[in-house]
N, C-alpha and C positions, 0 to 999 in steps of 0.2 A: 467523423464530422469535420476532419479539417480538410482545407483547400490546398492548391500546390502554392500559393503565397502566404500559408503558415508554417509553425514548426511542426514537427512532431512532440507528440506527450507519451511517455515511458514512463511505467512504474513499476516499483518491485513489492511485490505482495509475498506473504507467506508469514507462518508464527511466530516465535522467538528466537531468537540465537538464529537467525538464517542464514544473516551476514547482509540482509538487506541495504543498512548503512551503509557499509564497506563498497556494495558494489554499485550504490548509487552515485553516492562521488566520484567513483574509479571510470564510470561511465559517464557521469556528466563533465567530469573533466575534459575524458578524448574528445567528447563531439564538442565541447565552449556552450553547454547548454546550462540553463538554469536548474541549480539545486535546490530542492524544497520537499517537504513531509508533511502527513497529515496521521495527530493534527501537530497543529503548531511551527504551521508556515507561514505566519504573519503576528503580528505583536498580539492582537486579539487570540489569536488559536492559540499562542503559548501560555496566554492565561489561560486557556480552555484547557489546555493539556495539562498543564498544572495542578487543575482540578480534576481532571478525569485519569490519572495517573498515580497521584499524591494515595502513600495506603490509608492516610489519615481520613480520606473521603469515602465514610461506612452512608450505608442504606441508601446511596441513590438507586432510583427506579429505574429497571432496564430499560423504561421507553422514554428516560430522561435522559438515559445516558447518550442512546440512537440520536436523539435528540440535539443532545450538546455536538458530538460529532457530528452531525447535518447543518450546523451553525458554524463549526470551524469547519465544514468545509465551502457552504454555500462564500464565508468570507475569504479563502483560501483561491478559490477560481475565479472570484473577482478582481480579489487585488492582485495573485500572481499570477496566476496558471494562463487565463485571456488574454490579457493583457501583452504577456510571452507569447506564448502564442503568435496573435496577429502583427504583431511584430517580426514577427520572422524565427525566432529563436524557438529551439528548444527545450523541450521541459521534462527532466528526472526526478519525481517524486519517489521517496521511501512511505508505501504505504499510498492508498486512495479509498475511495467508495466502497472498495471490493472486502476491503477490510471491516467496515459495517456489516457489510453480508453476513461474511465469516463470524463474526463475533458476536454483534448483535443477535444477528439471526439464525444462524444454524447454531454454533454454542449456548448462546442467551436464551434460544427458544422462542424468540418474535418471530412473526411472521416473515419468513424473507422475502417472498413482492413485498408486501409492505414497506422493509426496511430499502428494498431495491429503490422504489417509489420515491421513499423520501428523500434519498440520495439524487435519484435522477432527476427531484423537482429543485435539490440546492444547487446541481451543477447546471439549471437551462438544459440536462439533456445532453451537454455536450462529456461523452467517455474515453479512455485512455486508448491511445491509438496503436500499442502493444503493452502487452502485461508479460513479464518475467515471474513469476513462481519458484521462490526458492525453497526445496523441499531439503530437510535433514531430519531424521528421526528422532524422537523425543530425547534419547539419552545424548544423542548428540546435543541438542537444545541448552539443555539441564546441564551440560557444562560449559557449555563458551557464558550463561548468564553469570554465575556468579552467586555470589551469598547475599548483595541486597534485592532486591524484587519490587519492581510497582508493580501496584495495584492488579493490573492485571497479569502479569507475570505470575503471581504466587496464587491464580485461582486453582493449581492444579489439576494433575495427567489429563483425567476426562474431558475437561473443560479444553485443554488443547488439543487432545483427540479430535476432539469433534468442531474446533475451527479448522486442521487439518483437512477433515473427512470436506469440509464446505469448499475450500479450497481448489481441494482435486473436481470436487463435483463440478465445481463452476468451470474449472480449465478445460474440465472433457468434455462440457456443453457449449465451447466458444472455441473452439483447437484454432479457426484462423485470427483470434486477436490473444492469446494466450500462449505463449511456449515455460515446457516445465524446465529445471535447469538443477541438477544435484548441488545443492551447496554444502553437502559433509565436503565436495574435493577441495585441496586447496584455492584461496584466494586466487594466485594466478589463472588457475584452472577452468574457475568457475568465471572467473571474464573474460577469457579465452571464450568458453561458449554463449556468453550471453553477447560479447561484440556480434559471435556468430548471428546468432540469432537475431540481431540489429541491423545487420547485411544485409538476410534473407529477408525478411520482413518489411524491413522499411527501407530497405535498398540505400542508406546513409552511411558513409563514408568512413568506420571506424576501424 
């Protein structure tokens, strides 16, 4: 949905430990584009994230949780992501919409139109114009995290299985806005291929 006098919007999607931080910045550095996550890409979302993150936050409702996330992001595309945008610039987000999918809805077990739905009604409609998929295997994961864990980090194998398994599925249903990219290889490696893939795709300069 954007025009040739906006920027481009890239994001990197995938489980834990992917290295998605790492190659968001490594990426938004080369091209001078805006960095940002969801959630808690604006003052409001990082309170959201806070709460939706924090392990101390027991028995929320998983269509509260879809929820909360469709709130930091409907505010997240307002205040930064358009705004970027139409201005010219562009935008590398760690994490978007696709991540509700994954989570909410293939792991949580909502509906996923549903949860596509609410997401497409927080952003206007407007979707990320290449997705990056960083895949590493769970043992892989389960080491670069570490010994503390939010909330969703410590739901366990199954539960990331099966935002995995959501992951691939959605990638192999969209192959022209979707490229997958191994993030077990090194750092350098892995942005080696992902500039690639920002060449081929969006034909931008990196």
């Amino acid at each position: 949905m954007s025009s040739s006098a906006s920027g481009s919007w890239i994001v990197f999607e995938g489980g834990e430990g992917g290295g998605k931080s790492t190659q968001a910045e490594r990426l938004a550095g080369a091209l001078d584009a805006v960095l940002t996550r969801e959630p808690g890409g604006t003052e409001i979302g990082a309170r959201l994230r806070e709460l939706l993150l924090d392990p101390g936050t027991v028995e929320l409702d998983h269509r509260a949780e879809a929820l909360l996330m469709a709130a930091d992001r409907a505010q997240h595309l307002g205040q930064v992501v358009v705004p970027a945008l139409e201005a010219g610039r562009h935008v590398v987000s760690d994490r978007s919409a696709y991540s509700s999918i994954a989570y909410q809805g293939y792991a949580r077990g909502l509906p996923v139109d549903e949860v596509r739905g609410l997401s497409d009604w927080a952003m206007h409609g407007r979707w990320p114009d290449l997705v990056v998929l960083l895949e590493v295997s769970g043992e892989v994961a389960v080491g670069r995290l570490g010994a503390k864990l939010d909330r969703i980090e410590q739901l366990g194998p199954d539960f990331h299985r099966k935002v995995a398994e959501g992951f691939r599925e959605m990638a192999a249903a969209d192959t022209g806005r979707w490229v997958v990219v191994d993030g077990s290889r090194s750092i350098e490696e892995v942005e080696a291929a992902v500039r690639d893939a920002v060449r081929e795709r969006l034909q931008l300069p990196v």
